[in-house]
N, C-alpha and C positions, 0 to 999 in steps of 0.2 A: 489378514488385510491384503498381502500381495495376491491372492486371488483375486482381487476385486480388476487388478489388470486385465487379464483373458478373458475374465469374466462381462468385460463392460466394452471388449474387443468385437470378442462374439456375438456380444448385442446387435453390436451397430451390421456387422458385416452379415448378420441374420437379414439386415431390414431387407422388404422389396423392395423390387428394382421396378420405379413408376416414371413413366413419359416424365422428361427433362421441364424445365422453363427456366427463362431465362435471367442468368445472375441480376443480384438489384442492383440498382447505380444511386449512390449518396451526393446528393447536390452541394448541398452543403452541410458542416456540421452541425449534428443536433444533439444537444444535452439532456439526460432526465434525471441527473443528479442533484443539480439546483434548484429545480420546483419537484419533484415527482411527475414531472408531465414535459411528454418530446416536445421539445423548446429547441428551436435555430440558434445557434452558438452569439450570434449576432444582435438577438433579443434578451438574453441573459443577462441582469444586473448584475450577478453576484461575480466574485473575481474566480475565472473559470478555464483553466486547460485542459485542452484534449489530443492527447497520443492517439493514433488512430495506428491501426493495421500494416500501411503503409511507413510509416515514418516506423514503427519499431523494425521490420525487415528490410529499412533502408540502412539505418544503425546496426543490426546484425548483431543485438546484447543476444546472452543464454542467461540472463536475471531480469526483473521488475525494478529493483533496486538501481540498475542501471543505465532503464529507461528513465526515471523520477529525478536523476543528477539533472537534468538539464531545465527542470520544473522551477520560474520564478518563484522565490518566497519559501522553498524546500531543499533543507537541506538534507543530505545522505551521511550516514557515517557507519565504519565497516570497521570491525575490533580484527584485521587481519586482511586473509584474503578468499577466493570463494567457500560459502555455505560458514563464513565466520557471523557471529552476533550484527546483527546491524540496526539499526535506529533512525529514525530519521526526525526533522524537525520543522514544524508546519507555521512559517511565520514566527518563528522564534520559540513557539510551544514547546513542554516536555513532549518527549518520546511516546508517551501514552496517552497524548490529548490530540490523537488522531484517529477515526474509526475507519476499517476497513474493509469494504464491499466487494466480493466476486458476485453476480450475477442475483444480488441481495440478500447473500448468505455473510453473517456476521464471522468477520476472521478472526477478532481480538480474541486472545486465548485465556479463557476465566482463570484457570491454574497460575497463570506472570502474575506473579507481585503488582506488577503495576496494569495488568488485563493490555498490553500492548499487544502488536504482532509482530516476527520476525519476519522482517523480509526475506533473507538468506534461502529460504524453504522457496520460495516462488519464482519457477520458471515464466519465460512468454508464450508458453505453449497456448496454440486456439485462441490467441485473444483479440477481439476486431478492436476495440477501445479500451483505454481508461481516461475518465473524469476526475479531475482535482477540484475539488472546491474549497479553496480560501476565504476560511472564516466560520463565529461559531456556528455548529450545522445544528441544535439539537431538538430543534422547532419540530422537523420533518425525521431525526435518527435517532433523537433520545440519547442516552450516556455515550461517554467518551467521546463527542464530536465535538469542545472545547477550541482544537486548531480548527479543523476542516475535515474531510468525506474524500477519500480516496476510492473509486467504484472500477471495481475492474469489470467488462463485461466480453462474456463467451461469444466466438464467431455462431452467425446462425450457416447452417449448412443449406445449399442453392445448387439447381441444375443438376446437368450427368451428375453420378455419383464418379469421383474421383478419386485414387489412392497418390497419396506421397510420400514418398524415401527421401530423409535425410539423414546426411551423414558429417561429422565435423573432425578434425581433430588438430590441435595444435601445443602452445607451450604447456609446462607442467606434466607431461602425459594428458592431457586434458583431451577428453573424446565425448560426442554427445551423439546419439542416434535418435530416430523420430519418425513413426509410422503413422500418418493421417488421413483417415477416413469419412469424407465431406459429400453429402448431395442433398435435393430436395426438392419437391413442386407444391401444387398448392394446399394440398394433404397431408403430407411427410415432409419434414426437412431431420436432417442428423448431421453432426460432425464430431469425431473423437480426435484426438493423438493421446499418444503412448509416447513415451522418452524416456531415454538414460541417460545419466550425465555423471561421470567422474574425471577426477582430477586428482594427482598429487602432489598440489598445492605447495605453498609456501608455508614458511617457518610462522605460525600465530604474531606468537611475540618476536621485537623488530628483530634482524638480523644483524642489524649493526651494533648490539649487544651483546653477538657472540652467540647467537640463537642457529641452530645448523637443520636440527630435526623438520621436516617440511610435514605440515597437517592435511594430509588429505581432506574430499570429499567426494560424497557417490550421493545422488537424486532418482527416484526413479517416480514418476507422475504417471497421471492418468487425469484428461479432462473429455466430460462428455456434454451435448447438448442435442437431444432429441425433444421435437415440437410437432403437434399434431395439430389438423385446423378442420375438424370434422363440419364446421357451419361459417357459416360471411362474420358472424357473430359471436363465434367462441374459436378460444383456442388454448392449447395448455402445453409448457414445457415442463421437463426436468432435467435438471443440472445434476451434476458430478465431479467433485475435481477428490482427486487421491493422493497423497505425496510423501512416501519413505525417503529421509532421509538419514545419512550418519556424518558428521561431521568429527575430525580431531582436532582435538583443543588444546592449548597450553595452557598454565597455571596462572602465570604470572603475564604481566607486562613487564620488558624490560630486560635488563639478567636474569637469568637462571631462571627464563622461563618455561622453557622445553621440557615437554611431560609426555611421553610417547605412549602412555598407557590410560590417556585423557580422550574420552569419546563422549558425544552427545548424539543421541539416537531421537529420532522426531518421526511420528508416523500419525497421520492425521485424514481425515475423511471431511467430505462437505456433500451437501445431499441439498435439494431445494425441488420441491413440486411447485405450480403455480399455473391457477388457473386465469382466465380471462376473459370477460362476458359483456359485452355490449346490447344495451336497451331501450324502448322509447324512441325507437330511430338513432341511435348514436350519440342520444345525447347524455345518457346514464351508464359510463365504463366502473366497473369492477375488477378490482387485482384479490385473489384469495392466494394467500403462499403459507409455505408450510418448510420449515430449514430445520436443520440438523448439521452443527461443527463439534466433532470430535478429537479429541488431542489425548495421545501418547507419546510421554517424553523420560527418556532417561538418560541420565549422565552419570556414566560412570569412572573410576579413576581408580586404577588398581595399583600395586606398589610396581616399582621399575628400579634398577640401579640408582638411580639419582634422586629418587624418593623410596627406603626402603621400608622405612618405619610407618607409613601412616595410607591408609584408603577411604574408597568414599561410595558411596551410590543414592544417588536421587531418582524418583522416580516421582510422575506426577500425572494424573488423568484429569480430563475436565470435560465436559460436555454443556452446549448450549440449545435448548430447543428453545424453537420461536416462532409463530403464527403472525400473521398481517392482514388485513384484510383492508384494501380503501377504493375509495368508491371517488369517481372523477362524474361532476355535474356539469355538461358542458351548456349552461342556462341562457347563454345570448353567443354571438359571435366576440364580444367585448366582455366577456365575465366568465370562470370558468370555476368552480367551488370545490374542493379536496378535503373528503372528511374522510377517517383514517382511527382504525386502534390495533394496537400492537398485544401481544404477551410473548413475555419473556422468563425462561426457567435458565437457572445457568447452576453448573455444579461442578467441585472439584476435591480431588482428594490426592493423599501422598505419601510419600516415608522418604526418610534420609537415616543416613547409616555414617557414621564418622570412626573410623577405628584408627588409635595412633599409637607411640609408640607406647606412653605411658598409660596405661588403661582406666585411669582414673578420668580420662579428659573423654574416654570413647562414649557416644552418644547414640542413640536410638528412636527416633521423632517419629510420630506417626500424623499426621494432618487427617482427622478422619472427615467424613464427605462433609462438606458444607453447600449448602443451597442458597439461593434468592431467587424470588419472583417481582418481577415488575407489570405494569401492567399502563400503556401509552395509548393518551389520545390526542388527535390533532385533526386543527381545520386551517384549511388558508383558502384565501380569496385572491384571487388574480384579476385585476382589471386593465382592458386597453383601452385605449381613449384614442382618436384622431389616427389611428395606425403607427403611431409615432409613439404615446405614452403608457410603458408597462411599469406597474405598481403591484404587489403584492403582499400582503399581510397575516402573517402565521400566530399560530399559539399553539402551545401543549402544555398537558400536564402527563406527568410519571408517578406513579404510584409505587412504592418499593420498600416492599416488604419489614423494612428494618429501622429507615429514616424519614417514610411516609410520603407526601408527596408534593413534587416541586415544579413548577411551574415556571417555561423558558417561550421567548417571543421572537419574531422577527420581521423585518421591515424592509424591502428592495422597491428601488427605483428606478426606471431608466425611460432618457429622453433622446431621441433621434434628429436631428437636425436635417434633415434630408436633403436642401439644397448644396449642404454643404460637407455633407457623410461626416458631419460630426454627433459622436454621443456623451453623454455624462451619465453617468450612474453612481450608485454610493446604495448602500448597506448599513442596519442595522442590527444586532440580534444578542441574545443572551444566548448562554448553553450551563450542562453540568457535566459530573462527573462522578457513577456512584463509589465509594469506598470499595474496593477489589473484595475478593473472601479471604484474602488471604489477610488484609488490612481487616478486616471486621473480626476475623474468627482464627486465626494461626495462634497454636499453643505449643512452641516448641522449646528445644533447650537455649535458642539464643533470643526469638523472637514475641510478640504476647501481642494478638490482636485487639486491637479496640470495637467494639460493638455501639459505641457513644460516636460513632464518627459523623460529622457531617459531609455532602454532598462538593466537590471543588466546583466553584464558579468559575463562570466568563461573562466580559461583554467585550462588545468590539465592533468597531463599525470602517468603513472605507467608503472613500470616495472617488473616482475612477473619471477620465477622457482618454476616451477612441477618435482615430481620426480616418478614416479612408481617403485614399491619393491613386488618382492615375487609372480607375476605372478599375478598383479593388487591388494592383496589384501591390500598393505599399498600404499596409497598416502598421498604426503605430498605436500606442496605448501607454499611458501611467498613470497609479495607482497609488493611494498614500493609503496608510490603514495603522489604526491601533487598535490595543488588545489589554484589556486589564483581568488577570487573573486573582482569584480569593478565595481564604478556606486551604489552601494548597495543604496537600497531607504529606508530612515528614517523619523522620525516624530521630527519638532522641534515646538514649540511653538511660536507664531508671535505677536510679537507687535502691527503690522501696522492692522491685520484685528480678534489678539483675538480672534482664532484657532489655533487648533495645524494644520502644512501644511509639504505634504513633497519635500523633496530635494532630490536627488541623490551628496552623499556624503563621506558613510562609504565604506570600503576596509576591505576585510578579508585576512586569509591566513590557511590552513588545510593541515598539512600532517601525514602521521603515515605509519604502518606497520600491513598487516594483515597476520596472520601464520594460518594454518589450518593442520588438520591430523586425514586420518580414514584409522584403523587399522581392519580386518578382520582377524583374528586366525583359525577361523572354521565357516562353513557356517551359521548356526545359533546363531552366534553373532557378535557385528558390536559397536566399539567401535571410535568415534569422539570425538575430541578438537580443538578448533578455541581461539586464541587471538590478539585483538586487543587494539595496541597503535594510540591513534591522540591527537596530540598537534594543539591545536587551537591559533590566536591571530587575536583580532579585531586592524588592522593596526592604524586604529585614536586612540586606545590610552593604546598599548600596552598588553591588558588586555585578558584573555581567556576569549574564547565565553560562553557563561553560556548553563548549560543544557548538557555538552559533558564532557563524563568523559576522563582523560588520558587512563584510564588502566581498561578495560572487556574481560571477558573469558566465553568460556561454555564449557561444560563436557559432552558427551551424551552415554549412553549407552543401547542397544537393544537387546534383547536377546529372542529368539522366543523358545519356549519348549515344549516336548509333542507335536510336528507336530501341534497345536491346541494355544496354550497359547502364549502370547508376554507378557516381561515385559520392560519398559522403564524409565532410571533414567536419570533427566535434573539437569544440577547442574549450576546457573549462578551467575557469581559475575560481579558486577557492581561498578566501584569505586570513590572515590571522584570526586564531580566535585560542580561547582561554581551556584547560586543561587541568587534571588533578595532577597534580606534581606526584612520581613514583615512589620519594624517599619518605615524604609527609602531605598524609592529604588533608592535611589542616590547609594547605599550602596552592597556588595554583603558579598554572607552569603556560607560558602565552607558545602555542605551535606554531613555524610559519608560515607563509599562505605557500600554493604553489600552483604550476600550470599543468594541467593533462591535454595530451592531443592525442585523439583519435582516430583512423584514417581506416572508411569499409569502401570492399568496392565488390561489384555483381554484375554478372554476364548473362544475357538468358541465350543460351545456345542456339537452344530451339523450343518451340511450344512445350516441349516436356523437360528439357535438361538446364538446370540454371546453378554454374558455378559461382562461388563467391570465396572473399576473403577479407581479413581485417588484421588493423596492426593496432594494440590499445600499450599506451603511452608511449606512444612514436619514440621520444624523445628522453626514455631514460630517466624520467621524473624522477627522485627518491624524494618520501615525503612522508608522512603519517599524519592517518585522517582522525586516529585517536591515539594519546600519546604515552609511547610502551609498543602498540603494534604495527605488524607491518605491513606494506601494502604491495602490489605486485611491480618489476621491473618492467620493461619493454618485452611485449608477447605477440606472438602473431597466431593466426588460425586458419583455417582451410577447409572448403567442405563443397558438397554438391546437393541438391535434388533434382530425384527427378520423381515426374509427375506423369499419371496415366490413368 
């Protein structure tokens, strides 16, 4: 696989070198994750953020994970510090009732127990956007969009061909480097980077436990995007993104949890062809895609001083292939019709090895390949009315191989006020969620999958006011939204075969309120605050979901100066929420809230040279965001490109 670096280097820096045109310029934002079709951020019912290109290299993260902290309604949680487990939470949802998008290639990893994805693996390498969509998605993406649609999308490469050097290096040993190769005209467009990132990190488990051992991390990526446009009427890219990583792990949360001989290795590929055909004069578009997500993981844990007796090694592969084909009718100026079918193959396999001291307990599992196919179709209709009223109405049905097929809807609204730049909008929709393989088909020495499992539901609906002030530059927005989850699949312990197995049993329930507001005074400054409430409750037994706070907020502030300088201050507070207690996890344990402050800032020297720097938790926070680990002190960073 690390050939596939050089090898996807070469590519690019093979292409010709064809007369320039000039970079695009984006008016305003436009969304294609809420309908499948480029839609103005501003016509979108559904509840919708967009990071753009700009705003992540104003913030100056080296993760996705912590671009999304500042995302209303999501929360981030991080079992350490960089390249450690992370999770996140979409309006209150499990960790796995989010789907995840790069450039329409499915990232959820069939192999997880629960088919989630880890953030921790994904750099912001190459990325001009991501789309959040809050709320169920499954109308238009099929399993696992229960929360919402997380879409990451590759930069398209424009004009001279360009190269860029970057270079970082700050607390922890922490150094990242970055070779990016970008150009294009109306024939050719490409852009790659290549990156390294290590770090040696923090102690996993907290430190204020006594925990000394610090757990590195090393990332090395590859993202590509070459697009050809041989007709006015066709055009076709292909994607690429590559990502080895190794991370060290500890055992435990808490004491004695420093494991120095505890590593998890992650090396993964994504591939996506996709073609594009316009017909009929424009008015019959066509998407044919073809993806490919591959996953290789081991964790392994060999004995150490302080574990002499006992080792371990997991290993786990999974691969997902996927076809799509939809075809967009654009039948009047006021109607636009989206018919669409999916196939999907997904597969995974394993072994785990458990050796201890007494050999009677040592174990040998083999997970052998398990498959499913699905097979999705879907139509929606979109209609405008008066230039003011967009309405749209979905259906699908999924077919899957195991539990047959189920059937999810949905329903967007939105009304424009124009004299008075106010909008409403609201949402309705179902979703599902198929039984992982590892849930249907795992036969191992602790665990027994069930094949009788049903499908986890959702519905949930929202209802939303926009308001524009002062000739666009204040917008303000609140959002109320619930969510009822069913079917939820759990783990109980069996008597009869002495395995944990699971059932479809638990019922949830999430609602809250998200407020949002960015204020613009004068063009070069740009002042944003989002707050969000959600009250969670697991229906069986009363109790809030663990891991979701009631009450977070962020603060952002941008301020570009000297035509050449940006400064950025992120201010996030994150508040109480609920925990498994370390000593009995019958038991939970309430964390406190706490505040993080951010502070980047960036110089452009000169048309080619642009230094920057960042200070992340200004202020010396101690805190944990899961409870056992730890999180990082006050760090700073340093770095430059240049460009030519």
């Amino acid at each position: 696989m690390r050939k596939i670096l050089s090898l996807a280097l070469v590519g690019v820096l093979m292409q010709p070198v064809i007369a320039s045109a000039s970079d695009l310029t984006t008016l305003e934002p436009v969304v294609v994750t809420a309908t499948k079709l480029e839609t103005p951020l501003r016509e979108v019912a559904s509840s919708v953020t967009v990071i753009s290109a700009e705003e992540i290299e104003n913030k100056q993260p080296n993760t996705v994970l912590d671009v999304l902290r500042s995302v209303p309604g999501l929360d981030v949680i991080r079992q350490g510090g960089l390249g450690q487990q992370t999770s996140i939470f979409l309006r209150g949802s499990n960790s796995m009732h989010t789907l995840v998008l790069v450039d329409g290639i499915e990232m959820n990893d069939p192999a997880n127990p629960g088919r989630s994805f880890d953030f921790s693996t994904l750099g912001t390498d190459n990325i001009e956007r991501i789309e959040i969509v809050r709320g169920p998605g499954s109308t238009l993406y099929g399993s696992d969009a229960l929360g919402g649609v997380i879409n990451i999308i590759t930069r398209k490469g424009s004009g001279k061909p360009k190269v860029n050097l970057f270079a970082e290096y700050g607390s922890f040993e922490t150094h990242e480097e970055k070779l990016s190769v970008s150009g294009g005209n109306e024939l050719v467009n490409y852009s790659l980077v290549a990156s390294f990132l290590e770090s040696n990190g923090i102690s996993a488990a907290a430190k204020r436990y006594g925990n000394q051992e610090r757990d590195g991390y090393d990332r090395t990526s590859v993202s590509s995007r070459i697009g050809l446009t041989p007709t006015d009427n066709f055009d076709v890219d292909f994607f690429l993104r590559y990502i080895d990583a190794e991370a060290d792990l500890d055992t435990f949360a808490g004491p004695f949890g420093d494991d120095p001989n505890n590593t998890f290795d992650s090396e993964s590929l994504f591939l996506r062809l996709q073609g594009r055909l316009m017909l009929l004069n424009d008015r019959w578009e066509q998407k044919l895609g073809f993806s490919l997500s591959d996953y290789d993981r081991e964790n392994r844990d060999d004995t150490d001083p302080a574990h002499p007796f006992d080792s371990s090694m997991t290993t786990y592969d999974s691969r997902l292939y996927k076809g799509d084909w939809q075809h967009n009718l654009y039948l009047h100026p006021t109607n636009t019709l989206t018919v669409g079918l999916e196939y999907e193959k997904e597969e995974a396999s394993g072994t785990s090895v458990y050796i201890y001291a007494d050999p009677l307990w040592n174990t040998n599992d083999r997970f052998d390949k398990a498959t499913a196919e699905t097979y999705g179709y879907y139509i929606q209709d979109e209609i405008r009315l008066w230039r003011d009223f967009i309405t749209t109405a979905g259906l699908r049905v999924d077919d899957h191989e195991e539990f047959g097929a189920r059937m999810t809807y949905r329903i967007t609204s939105s009304y424009l006020f124009r004299p008075t730049g106010t909008r409403i909008k609201g949402t309705f929709g179902t979703a599902f969620k198929a039984p992982t393989l590892a849930q249907l088909y795992e036969n191992s020495t602790y665990v027994l999958g069930n094949p009788d499992l049903a499908p986890e539901k959702s519905r949930g609906w929202d209802i939303g006011l926009e308001q524009q002030l002062w000739n666009d530059r204040v917008l303000l927005s609140a959002t109320y939204f619930e969510n009822h989850f069913e079917d939820l699949i759990n783990t109980f312990y069996s008597m009869t075969s002495f395995k944990y197995e699971y059932e479809n049993i638990d019922e949830a329930q999430t609602k809250g309120l998200e407020l949002t507001a960015s204020v613009r005074p004068v063009d070069d400054l740009t002042l944003s605050a989002s707050y969000t409430y959600t009250d969670t409750e697991n229906r069986n037994t009363g109790e809030q979901l663990l891991r979701r706070p009631r009450h977070k907020y962020n603060l952002n502030v941008n301020y570009r100066f000297l035509d050449r300088g940006n400064a950025n201050l992120d201010i996030f507070y994150f508040g109480e929420r609920d925990d498994l207690d370390l000593y009995n996890w019958s038991q939970t344990k309430t964390l406190a809230g706490y505040t993080v402050v951010n502070l980047a800032l960036s110089y452009e020297v000169n048309p080619h040279l642009r230094i920057h720097g960042r200070v992340e938790n200004l202020f010396d926070e101690d805190y944990e965001e899961t409870n056992g680990f730890g999180s990082p002190g006050i760090a700073g960073y340093a770095g430059a490109s240049i460009t030519f």
